[in-house]
Every structure is written in C-alpha cells, then in structure tokens.
N, C-alpha and C positions, 0 to 999 in steps of 0.2 A: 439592866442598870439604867437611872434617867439620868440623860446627861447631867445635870449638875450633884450628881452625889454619891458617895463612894464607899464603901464598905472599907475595912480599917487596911485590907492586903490591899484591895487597888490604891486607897489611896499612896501607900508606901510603896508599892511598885513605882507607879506614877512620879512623885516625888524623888525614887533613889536612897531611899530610908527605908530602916525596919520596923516592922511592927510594931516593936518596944522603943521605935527613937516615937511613933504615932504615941503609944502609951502614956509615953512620957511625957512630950509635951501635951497631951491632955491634960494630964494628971497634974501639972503645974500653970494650965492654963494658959496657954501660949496658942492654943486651936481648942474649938469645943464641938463638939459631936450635934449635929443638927436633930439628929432625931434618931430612933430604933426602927427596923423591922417588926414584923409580926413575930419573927424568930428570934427578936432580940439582940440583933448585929446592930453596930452602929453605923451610922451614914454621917457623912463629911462632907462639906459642900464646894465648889469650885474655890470661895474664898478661902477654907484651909488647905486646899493643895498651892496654892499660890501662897500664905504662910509659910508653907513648909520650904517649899521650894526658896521661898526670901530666908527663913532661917539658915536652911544647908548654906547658899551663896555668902551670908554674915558671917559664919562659922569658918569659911574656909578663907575668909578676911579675918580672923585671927579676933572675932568681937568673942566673947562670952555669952552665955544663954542669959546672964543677969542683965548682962549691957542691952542683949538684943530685947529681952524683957519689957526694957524700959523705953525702947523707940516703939514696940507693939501693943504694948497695953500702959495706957496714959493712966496714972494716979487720979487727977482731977478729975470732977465733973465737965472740965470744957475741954473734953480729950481731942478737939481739931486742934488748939493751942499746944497741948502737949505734946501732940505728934508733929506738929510744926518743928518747936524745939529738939524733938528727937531726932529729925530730918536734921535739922540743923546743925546738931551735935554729931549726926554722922558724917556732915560734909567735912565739917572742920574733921575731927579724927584724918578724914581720906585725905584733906588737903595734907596734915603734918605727915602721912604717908610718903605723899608726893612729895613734900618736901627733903622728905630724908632720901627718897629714890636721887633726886637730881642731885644732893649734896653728895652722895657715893656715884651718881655717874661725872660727875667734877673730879673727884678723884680715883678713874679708873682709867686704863686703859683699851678697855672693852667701851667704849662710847653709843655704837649703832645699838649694841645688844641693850646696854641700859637703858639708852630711848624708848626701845620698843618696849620695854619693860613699863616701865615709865607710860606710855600710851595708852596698855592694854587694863594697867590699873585704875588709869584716870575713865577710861569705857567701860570697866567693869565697876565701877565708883556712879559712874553714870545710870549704869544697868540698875544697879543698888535703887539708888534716889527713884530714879520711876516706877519701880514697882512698891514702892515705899508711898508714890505721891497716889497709885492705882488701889493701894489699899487705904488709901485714907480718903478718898474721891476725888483724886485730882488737884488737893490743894496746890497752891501757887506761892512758890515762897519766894 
C-alpha cells in the first residue's frame, strides 16, 4: 500500500466506517476515488480519510450529511470564500450549542458535570474548526 492511498476496506477501517458509509459518500460526492488499480480497486487518498474522519466527528455533533455537504463542497467558483462561510456557519451553530449547554448548566443542580460538558464540546467545536481550516489549507478566519 503507498502511504498516501487506500483501497475502499482500508480506508473504512482506518476511518471507523463501512464500506458502504465509503460508497456512499462517494456516490454523492463528499470524497472522490483518486484513481484505480490495474485490478480495478479504488484508492482514496490521505485527504479523503481526513474527510471521512471530519464527516463521522460532524455527524456525531448532530450536523446532517446536507449541512455537512455544504461546509465541504462550496457551490461557487471561489470555493476558499465558501468554505470560510461554512467554517463560519459552523462556529456559530457550536456557539448556540454552547449557549444552550450554559443556559441548562444555569439551571441544574449538577454544575461541575455541566462545565465539563460544556468544555469538552467547546474542544471538540475546536477539533472540528481545525481540521476544517486543514482541509481547506489553512485558511485564517
């Protein structure tokens, strides 16, 4: 295997997906197949295991394949602008997240546990954004 490319199992091992989650998002263009084999497998390159891996972590933040669609594949032609906005659009989302964590740790009586809650969403909010700014080269928003 050359390190940057992956046959459709490793990439879904790799990733923590199945074959047909790989399928799928191909088939609706969310990740696209770098090239074939002589045998006619496809190969995936280090940027769609790093897609894959940002979709699972969106998906398990409660986004949609549509929402996530639209922060990874820009409409425009000036898709660094687009993904800015989509960067953007998911900050805010995470902020009104936060904001409802702190309005229910306001009124709980479990306080430390909601903090911590509260912390690990704004780091994993964070996690999000950087692999977001990694696939789009680093933009600075």
């Amino acid at each position: 295997m050359n390190i940057n490319n992956y046959k459709i199992g490793e990439l879904a091992e790799l990733a923590g997906v199945s074959t047909r989650t790989i399928d799928y998002y191909t088939k609706i263009g969310l990740i696209h197949e770098e090239k074939r084999t002589t045998g006619k497998h496809r190969l995936y390159t280090e940027e769609a295991l790093i897609k894959v891996k940002l979709i699972k972590q969106l998906q398990e933040h409660h986004f949609s394949l549509d929402e996530i669609y639209k922060f990874l594949i820009p409409n425009s032609n000036n898709d660094i602008n687009q993904l800015t906005l989509g960067i953007k659009e998911l900050l805010d989302t995470l902020e009104g997240k936060i904001a409802e964590l702190y309005t229910q740790m306001k009124n709980t009586q479990e306080i430390n546990t909601e903090i911590i809650a509260l912390k690990m969403l704004a780091l994993q909010g964070s996690q999000i954004v950087q692999t977001l700014l990694q696939l789009s080269g680093d933009i600075v928003i």
